[in-house]
N, C-alpha and C positions, 0 to 999 in steps of 0.2 A: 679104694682109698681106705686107709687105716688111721691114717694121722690125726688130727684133735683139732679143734676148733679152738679159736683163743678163749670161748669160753667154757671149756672141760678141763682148763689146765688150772691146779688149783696150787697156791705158795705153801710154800713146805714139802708139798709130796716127792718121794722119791719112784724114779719110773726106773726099774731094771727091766732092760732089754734083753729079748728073749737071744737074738742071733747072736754065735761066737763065732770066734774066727782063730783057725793056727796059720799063725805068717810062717810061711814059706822062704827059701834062702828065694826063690824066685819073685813072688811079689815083691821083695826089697829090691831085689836087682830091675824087676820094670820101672816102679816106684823112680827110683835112681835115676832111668835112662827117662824115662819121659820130665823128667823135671829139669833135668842138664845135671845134677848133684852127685859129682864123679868125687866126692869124700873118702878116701880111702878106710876109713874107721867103718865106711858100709858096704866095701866093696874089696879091699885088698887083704884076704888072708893073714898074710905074711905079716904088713902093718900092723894091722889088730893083734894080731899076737904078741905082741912087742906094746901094747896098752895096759892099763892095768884092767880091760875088761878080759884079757887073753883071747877074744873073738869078736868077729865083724857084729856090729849092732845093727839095729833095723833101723834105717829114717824115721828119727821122731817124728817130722812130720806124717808120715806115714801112719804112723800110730794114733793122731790125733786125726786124722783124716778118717779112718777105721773107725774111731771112735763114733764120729759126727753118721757115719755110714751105718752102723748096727743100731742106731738112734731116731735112723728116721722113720721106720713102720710105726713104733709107739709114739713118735711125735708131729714130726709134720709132713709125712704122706700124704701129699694131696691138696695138703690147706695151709701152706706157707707160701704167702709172697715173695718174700725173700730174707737172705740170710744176712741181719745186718752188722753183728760183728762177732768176732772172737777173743775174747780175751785174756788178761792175765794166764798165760797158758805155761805150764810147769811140767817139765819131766824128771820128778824124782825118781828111777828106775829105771835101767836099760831092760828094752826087750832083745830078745835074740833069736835065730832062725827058729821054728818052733814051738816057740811060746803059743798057750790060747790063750787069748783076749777077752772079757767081757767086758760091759759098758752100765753105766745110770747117768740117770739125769734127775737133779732136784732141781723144780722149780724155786726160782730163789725171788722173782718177781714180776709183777706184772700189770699192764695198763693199755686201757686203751687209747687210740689215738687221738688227735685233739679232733679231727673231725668224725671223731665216735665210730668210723663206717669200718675197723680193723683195730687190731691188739698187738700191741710190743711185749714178749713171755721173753724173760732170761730164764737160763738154766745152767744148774754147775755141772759140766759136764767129768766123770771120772772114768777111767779107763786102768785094768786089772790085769794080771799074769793068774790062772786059773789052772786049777789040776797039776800044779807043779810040788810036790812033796816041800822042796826048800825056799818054796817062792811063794805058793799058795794065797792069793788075795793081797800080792802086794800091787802096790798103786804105781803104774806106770806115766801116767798121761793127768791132769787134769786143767780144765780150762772153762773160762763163761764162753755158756753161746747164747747170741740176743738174736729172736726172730722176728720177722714182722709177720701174724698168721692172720689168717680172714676167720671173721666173724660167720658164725651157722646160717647158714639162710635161713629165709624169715617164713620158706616154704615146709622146711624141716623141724620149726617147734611145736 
């Protein structure tokens, strides 16, 4: 387990995560088929060339999925109950076959629960196009994620 206890996670800090990731014309395309989201703008060539992106784009969702996924060794590996929401989520940036991705998370708030025994952490999550000469650290993805994580045992302080 790598992930953080609700009480290591402190407001304000920013966690950059170490894993990246280059999306693949193929990850988009399972992406795609497991979901049902037969969108031509992520699948048909020919379409997409005819947009003003001139080529097929990756499933946002996709991208913020990635995101949530390269996020969990430094956050909650281990010690998350559960994931209770995602929000406000923005894609200013298409990603495209190839891109690499990285990710942070700022913790933006946090409390525990009313019966003390567990922690609710938001986090802004952001998601990057990385190593691209004309792209270089532009912001693809960003969105709140709210978890509910468990508190340290009381054998481990």
């Amino acid at each position: 387990m790598t992930g953080r206890y609700y009480e290591e996670f402190e407001v304000g800090e920013t966690i950059e995560h170490a894993t990246r990731r280059t999306v693949s014309e193929s990850d988009n395309q399972r992406f795609c088929d497991m979901t049902m989201n037969q969108q031509p703008l992520h699948l048909d060539d020919a379409f997409a060339a005819d947009t003003q992106f001139g080529e097929r784009l990756v499933n946002g969702l996709y991208t913020m999925s990635l995101a949530v996924g390269v996020s969990i060794p430094e956050t909650t590996d281990g010690t998350i109950v559960a994931n209770l929401s995602y929000d406000e989520v923005s894609h200013p940036a298409p990603v495209f076959h190839g891109d690499t991705i990285r990710a942070q998370s700022t913790v933006t708030e946090k409390r525990e629960t009313s019966d003390g025994e567990r922690g609710v952490v938001t986090m802004h999550v952001e998601a990057f196009v990385v190593g691209d000469e004309d792209r270089d650290e532009e912001l693809v993805c960003e969105f709140t994620r709210t978890v509910l994580s468990l508190k340290r045992p009381e054998s481990d302080e």
